[in-house]
N, CA, C and O atoms as a GROMACS GRO file, in nm:
protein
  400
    1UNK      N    1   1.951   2.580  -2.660
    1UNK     CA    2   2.029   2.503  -2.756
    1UNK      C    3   1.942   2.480  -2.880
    1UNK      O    4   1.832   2.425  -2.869
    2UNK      N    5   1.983   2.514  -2.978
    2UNK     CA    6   1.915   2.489  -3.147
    2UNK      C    7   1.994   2.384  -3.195
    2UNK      O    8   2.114   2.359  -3.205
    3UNK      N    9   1.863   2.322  -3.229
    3UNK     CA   10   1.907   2.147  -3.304
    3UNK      C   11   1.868   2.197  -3.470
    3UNK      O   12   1.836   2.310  -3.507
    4UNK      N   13   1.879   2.102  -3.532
    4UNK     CA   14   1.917   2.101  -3.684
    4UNK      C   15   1.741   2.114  -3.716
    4UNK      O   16   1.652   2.070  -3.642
    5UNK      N   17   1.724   2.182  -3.833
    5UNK     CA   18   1.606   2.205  -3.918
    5UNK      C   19   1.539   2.068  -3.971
    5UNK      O   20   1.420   2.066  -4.001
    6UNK      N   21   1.625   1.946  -3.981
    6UNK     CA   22   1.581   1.854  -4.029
    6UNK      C   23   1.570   1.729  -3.867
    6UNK      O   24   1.581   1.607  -3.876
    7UNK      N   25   1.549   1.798  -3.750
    7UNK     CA   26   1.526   1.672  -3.657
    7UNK      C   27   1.402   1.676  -3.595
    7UNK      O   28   1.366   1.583  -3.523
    8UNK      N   29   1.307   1.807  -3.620
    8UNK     CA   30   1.133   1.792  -3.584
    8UNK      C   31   1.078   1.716  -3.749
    8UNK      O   32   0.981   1.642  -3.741
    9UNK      N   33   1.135   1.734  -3.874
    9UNK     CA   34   1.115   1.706  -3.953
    9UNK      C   35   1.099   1.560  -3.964
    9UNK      O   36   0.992   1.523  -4.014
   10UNK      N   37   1.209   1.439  -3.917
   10UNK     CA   38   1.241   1.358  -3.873
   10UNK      C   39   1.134   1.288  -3.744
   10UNK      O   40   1.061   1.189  -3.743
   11UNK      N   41   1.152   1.344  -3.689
   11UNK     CA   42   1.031   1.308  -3.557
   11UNK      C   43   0.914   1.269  -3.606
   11UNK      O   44   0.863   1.157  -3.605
   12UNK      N   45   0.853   1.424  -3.673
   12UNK     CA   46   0.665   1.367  -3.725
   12UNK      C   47   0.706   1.297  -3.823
   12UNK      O   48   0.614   1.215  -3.827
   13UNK      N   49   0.776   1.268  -3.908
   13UNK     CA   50   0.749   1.184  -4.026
   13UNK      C   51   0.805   1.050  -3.937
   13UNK      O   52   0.748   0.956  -3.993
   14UNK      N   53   0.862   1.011  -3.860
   14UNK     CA   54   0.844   0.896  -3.842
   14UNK      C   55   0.726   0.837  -3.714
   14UNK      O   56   0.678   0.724  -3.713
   15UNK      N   57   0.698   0.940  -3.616
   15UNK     CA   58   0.536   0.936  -3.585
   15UNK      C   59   0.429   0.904  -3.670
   15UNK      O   60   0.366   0.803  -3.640
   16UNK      N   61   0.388   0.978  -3.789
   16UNK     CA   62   0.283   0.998  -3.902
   16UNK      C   63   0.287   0.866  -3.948
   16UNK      O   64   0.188   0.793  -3.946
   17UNK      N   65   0.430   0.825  -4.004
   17UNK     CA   66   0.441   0.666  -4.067
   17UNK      C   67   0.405   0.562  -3.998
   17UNK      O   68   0.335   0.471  -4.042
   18UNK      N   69   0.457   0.573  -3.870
   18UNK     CA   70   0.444   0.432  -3.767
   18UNK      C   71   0.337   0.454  -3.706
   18UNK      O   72   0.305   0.358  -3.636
   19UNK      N   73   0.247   0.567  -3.700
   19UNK     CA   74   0.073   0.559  -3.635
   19UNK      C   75   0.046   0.476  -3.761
   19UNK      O   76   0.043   0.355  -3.743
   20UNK      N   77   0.024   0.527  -3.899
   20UNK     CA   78  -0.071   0.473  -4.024
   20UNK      C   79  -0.044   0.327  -4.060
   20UNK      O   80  -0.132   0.261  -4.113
   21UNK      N   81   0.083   0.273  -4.032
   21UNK     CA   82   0.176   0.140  -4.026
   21UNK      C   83   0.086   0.088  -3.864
   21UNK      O   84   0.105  -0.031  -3.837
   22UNK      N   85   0.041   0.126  -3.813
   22UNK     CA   86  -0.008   0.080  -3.685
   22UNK      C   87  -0.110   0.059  -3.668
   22UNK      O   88  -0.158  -0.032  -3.600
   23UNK      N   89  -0.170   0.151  -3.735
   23UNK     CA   90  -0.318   0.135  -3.731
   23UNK      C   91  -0.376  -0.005  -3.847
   23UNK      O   92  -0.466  -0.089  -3.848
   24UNK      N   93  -0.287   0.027  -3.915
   24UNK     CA   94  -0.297  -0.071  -4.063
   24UNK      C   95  -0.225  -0.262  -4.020
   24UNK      O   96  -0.239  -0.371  -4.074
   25UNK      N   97  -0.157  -0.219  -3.910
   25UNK     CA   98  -0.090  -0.381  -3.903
   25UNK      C   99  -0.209  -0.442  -3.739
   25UNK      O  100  -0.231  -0.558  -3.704
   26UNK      N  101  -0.254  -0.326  -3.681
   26UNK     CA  102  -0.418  -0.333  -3.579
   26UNK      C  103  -0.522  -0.406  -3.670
   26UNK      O  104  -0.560  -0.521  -3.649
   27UNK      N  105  -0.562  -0.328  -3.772
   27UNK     CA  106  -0.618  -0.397  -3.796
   27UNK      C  107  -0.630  -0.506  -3.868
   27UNK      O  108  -0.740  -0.560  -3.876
   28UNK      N  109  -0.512  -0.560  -3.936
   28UNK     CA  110  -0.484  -0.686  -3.996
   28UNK      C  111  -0.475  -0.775  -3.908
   28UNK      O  112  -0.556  -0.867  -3.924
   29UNK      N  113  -0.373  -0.788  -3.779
   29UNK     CA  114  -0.391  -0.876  -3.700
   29UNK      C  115  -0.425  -0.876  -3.582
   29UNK      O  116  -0.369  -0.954  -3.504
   30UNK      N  117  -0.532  -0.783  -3.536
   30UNK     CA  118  -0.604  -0.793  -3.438
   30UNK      C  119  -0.521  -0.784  -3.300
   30UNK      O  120  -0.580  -0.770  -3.193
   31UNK      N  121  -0.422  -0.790  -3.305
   31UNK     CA  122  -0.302  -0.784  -3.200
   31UNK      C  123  -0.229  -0.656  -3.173
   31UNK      O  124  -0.214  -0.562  -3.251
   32UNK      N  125  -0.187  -0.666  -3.057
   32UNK     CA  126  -0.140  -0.534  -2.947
   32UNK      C  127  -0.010  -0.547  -3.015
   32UNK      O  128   0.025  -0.454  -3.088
   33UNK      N  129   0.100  -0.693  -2.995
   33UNK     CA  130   0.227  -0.673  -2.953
   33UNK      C  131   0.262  -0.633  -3.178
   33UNK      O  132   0.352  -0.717  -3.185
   34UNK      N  133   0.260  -0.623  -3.206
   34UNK     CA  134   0.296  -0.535  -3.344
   34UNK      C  135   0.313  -0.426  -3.360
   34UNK      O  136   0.412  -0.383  -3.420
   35UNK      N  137   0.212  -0.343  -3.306
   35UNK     CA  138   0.209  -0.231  -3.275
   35UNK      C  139   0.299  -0.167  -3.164
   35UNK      O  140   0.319  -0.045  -3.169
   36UNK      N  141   0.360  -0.252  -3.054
   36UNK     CA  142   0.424  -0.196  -2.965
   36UNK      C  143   0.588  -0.199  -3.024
   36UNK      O  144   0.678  -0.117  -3.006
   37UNK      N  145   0.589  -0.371  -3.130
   37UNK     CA  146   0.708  -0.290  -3.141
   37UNK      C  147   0.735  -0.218  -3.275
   37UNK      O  148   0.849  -0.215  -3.321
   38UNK      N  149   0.631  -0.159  -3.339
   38UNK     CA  150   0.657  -0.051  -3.436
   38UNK      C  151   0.647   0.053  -3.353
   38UNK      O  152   0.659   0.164  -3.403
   39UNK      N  153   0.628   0.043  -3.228
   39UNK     CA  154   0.669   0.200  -3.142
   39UNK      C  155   0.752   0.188  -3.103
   39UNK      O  156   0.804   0.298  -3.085
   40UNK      N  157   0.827   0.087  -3.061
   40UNK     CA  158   0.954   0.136  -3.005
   40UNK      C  159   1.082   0.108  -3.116
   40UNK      O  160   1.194   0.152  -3.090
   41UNK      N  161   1.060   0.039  -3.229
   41UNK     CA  162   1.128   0.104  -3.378
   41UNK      C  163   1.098   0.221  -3.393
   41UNK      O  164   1.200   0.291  -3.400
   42UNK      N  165   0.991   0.286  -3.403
   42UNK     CA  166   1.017   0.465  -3.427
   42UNK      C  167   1.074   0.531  -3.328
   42UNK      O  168   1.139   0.631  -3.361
   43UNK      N  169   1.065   0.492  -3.174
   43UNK     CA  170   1.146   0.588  -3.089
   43UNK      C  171   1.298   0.554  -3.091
   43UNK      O  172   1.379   0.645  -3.072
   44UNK      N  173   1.340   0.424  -3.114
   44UNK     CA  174   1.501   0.403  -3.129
   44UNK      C  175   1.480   0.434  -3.276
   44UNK      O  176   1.490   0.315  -3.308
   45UNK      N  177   1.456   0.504  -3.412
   45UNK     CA  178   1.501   0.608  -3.484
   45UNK      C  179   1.528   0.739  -3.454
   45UNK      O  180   1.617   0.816  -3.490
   46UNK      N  181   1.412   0.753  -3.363
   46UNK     CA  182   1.417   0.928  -3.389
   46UNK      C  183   1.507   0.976  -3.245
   46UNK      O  184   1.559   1.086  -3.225
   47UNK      N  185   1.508   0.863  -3.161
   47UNK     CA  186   1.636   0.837  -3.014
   47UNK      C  187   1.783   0.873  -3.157
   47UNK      O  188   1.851   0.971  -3.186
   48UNK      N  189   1.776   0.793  -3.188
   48UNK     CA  190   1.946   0.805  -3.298
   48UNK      C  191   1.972   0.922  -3.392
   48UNK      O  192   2.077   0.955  -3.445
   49UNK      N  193   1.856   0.973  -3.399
   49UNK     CA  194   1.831   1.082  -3.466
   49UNK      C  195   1.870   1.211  -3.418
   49UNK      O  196   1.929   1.301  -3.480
   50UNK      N  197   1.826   1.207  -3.287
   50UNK     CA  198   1.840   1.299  -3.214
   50UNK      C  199   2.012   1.339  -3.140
   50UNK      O  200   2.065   1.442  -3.099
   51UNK      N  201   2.050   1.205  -3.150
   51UNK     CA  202   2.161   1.193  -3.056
   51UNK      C  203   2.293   1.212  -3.151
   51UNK      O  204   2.400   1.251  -3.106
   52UNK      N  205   2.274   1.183  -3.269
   52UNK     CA  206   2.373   1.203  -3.380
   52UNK      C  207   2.371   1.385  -3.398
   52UNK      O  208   2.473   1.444  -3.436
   53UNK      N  209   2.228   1.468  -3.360
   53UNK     CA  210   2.244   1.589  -3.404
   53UNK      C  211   2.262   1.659  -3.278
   53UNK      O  212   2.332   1.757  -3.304
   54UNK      N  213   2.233   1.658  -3.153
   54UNK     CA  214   2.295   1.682  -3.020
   54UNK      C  215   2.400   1.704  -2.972
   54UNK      O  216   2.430   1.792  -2.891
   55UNK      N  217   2.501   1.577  -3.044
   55UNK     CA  218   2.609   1.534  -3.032
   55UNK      C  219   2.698   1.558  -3.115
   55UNK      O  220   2.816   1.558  -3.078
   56UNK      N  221   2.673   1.576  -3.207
   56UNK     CA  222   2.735   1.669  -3.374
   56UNK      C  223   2.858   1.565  -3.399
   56UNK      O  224   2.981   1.565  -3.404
   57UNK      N  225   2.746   1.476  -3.412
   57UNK     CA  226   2.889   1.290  -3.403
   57UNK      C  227   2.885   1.286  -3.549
   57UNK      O  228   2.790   1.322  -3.618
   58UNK      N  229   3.055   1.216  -3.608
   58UNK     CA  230   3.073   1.240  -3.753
   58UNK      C  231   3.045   1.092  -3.824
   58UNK      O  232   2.954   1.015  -3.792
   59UNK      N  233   3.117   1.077  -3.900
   59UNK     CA  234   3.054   0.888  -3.963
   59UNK      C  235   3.087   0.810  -3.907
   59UNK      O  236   3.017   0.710  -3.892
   60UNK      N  237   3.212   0.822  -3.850
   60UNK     CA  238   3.240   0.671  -3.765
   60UNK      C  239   3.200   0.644  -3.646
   60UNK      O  240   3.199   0.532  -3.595
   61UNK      N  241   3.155   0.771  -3.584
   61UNK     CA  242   3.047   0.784  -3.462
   61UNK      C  243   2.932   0.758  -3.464
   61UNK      O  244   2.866   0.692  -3.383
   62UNK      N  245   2.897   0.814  -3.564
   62UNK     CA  246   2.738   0.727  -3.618
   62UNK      C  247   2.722   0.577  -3.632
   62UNK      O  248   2.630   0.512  -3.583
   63UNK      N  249   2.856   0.514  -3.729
   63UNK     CA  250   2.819   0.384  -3.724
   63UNK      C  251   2.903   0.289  -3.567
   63UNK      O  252   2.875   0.176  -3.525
   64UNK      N  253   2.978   0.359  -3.528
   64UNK     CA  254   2.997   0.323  -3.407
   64UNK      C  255   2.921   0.290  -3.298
   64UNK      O  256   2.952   0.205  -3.215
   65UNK      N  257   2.786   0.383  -3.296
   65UNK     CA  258   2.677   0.392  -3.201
   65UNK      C  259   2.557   0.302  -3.250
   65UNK      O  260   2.459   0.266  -3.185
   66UNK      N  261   2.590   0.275  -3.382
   66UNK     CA  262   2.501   0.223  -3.417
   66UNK      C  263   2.471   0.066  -3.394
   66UNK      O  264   2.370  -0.001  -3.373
   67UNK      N  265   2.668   0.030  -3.412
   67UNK     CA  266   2.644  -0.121  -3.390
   67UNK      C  267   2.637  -0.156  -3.200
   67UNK      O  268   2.587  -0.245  -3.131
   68UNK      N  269   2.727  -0.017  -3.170
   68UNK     CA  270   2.685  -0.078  -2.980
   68UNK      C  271   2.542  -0.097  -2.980
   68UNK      O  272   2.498  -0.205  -2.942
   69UNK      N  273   2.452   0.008  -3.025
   69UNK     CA  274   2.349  -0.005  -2.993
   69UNK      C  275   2.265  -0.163  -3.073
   69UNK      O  276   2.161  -0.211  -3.029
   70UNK      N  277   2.319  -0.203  -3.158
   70UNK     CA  278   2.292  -0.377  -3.206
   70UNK      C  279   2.324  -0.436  -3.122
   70UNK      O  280   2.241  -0.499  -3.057
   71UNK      N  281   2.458  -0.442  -3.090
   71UNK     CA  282   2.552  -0.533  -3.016
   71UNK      C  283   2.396  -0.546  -2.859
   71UNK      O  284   2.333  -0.645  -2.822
   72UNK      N  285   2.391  -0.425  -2.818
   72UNK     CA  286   2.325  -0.397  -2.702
   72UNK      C  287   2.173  -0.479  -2.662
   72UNK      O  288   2.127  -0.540  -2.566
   73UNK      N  289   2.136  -0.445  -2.781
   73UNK     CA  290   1.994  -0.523  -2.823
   73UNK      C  291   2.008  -0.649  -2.822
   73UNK      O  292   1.944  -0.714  -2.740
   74UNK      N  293   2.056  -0.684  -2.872
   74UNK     CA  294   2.099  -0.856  -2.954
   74UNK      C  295   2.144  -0.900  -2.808
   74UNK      O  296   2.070  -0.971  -2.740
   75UNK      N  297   2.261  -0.858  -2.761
   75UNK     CA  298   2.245  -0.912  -2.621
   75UNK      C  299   2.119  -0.925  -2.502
   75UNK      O  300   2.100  -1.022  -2.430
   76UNK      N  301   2.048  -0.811  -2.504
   76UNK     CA  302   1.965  -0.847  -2.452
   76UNK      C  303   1.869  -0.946  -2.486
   76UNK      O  304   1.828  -1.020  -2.397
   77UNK      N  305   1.831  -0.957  -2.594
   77UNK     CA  306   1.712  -1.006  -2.607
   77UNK      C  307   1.759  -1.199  -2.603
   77UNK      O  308   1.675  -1.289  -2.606
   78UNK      N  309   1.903  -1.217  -2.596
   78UNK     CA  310   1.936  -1.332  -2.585
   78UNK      C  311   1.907  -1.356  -2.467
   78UNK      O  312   1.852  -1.462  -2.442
   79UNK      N  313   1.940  -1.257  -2.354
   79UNK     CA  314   1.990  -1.342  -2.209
   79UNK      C  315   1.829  -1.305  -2.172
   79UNK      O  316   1.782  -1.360  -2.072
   80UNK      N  317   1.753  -1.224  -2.240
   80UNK     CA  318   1.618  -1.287  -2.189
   80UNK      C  319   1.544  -1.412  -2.264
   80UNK      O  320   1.454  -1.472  -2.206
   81UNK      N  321   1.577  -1.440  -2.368
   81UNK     CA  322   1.537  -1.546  -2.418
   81UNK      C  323   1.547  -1.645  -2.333
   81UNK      O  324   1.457  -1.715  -2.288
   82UNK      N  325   1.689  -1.648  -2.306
   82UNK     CA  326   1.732  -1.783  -2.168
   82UNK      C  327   1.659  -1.750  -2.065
   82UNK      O  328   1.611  -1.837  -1.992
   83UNK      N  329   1.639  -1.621  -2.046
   83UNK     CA  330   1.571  -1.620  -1.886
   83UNK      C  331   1.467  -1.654  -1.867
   83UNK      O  332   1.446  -1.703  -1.756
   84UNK      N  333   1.367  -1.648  -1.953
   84UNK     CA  334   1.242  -1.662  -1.969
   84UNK      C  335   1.183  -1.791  -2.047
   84UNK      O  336   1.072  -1.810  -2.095
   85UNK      N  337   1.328  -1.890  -2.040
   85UNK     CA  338   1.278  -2.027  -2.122
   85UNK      C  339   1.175  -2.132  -2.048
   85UNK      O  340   1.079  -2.196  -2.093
   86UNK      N  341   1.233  -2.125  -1.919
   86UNK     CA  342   1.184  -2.205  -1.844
   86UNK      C  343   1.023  -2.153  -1.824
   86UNK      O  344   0.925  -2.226  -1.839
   87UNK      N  345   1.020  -2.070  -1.802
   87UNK     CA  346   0.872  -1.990  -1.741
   87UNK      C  347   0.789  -1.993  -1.891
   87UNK      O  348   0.671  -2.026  -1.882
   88UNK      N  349   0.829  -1.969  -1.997
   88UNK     CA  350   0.767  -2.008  -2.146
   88UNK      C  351   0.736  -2.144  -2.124
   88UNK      O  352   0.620  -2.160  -2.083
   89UNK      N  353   0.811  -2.262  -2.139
   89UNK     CA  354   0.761  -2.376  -2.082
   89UNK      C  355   0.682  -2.469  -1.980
   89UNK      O  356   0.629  -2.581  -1.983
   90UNK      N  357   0.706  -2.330  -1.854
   90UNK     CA  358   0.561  -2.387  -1.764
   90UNK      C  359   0.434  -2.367  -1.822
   90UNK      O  360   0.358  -2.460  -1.849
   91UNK      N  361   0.404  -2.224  -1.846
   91UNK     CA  362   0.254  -2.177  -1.896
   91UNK      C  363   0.244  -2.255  -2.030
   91UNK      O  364   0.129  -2.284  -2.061
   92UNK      N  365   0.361  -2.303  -2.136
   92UNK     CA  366   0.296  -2.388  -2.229
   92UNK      C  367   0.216  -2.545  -2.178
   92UNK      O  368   0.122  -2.620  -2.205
   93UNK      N  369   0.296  -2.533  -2.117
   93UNK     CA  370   0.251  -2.705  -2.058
   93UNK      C  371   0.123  -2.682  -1.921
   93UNK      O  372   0.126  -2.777  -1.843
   94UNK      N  373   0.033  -2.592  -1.892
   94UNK     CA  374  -0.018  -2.592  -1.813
   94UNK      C  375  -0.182  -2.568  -1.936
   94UNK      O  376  -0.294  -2.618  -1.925
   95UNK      N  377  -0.138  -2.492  -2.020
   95UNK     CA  378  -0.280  -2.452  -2.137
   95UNK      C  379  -0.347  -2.580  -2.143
   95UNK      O  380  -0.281  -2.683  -2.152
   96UNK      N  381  -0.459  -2.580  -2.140
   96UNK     CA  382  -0.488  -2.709  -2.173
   96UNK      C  383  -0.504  -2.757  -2.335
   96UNK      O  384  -0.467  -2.658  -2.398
   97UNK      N  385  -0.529  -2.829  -2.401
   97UNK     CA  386  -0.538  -2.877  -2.464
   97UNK      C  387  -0.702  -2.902  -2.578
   97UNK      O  388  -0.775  -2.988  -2.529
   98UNK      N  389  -0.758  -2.843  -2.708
   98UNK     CA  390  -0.866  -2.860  -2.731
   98UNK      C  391  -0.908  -3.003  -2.741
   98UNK      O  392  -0.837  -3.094  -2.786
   99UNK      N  393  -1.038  -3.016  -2.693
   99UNK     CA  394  -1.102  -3.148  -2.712
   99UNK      C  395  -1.145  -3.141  -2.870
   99UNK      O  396  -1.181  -3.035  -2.920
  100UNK      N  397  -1.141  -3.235  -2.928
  100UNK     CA  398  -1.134  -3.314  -2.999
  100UNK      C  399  -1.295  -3.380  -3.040
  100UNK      O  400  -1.305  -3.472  -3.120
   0.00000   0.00000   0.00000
């Protein structure tokens, strides 16, 4: 099966961007979780990327998939918000506290 001329094109340029965006937001804040989710923003692009040219889906399919796939997210990240409220609140309340 032959995919479109413009979806390896697509791939490294959004690899190339989100390593140099990664390396660059590493070393500003010294932190892992930035970097993880500028990786999984480049793989849900080049995931939609792929699936729009696979699928040979037209505009209203595109933005159709686009908002399930919001709708999809957004739900999740709510019902883990709730899930994980309580357990956020034990380990806050267990840290101790700097002396003073």
């Amino acid at each position: 099966m032959a995919y479109s001329y413009w979806l390896s094109s697509l791939g490294w340029g959004v690899f190339f961007i989100g390593l140099v965006v990664a390396i660059i937001l590493f070393s500003i804040k010294r932190r892992f979780y930035p970097v993880m989710y500028l990786a999984s923003i480049a793989l849900y692009i080049f995931t939609v990327g792929f699936i729009i040219d696979a699928f040979d889906l037209g505009k209203n399919s595109i933005l159709l998939l686009l908002a399930l796939s919001s709708i999809l997210f957004i739900g999740a990240g709510v019902w883990f918000s709730h899930k994980f409220q309580n357990m956020k609140t034990s380990i806050l309340g267990s840290i101790p506290s700097k002396k003073r």
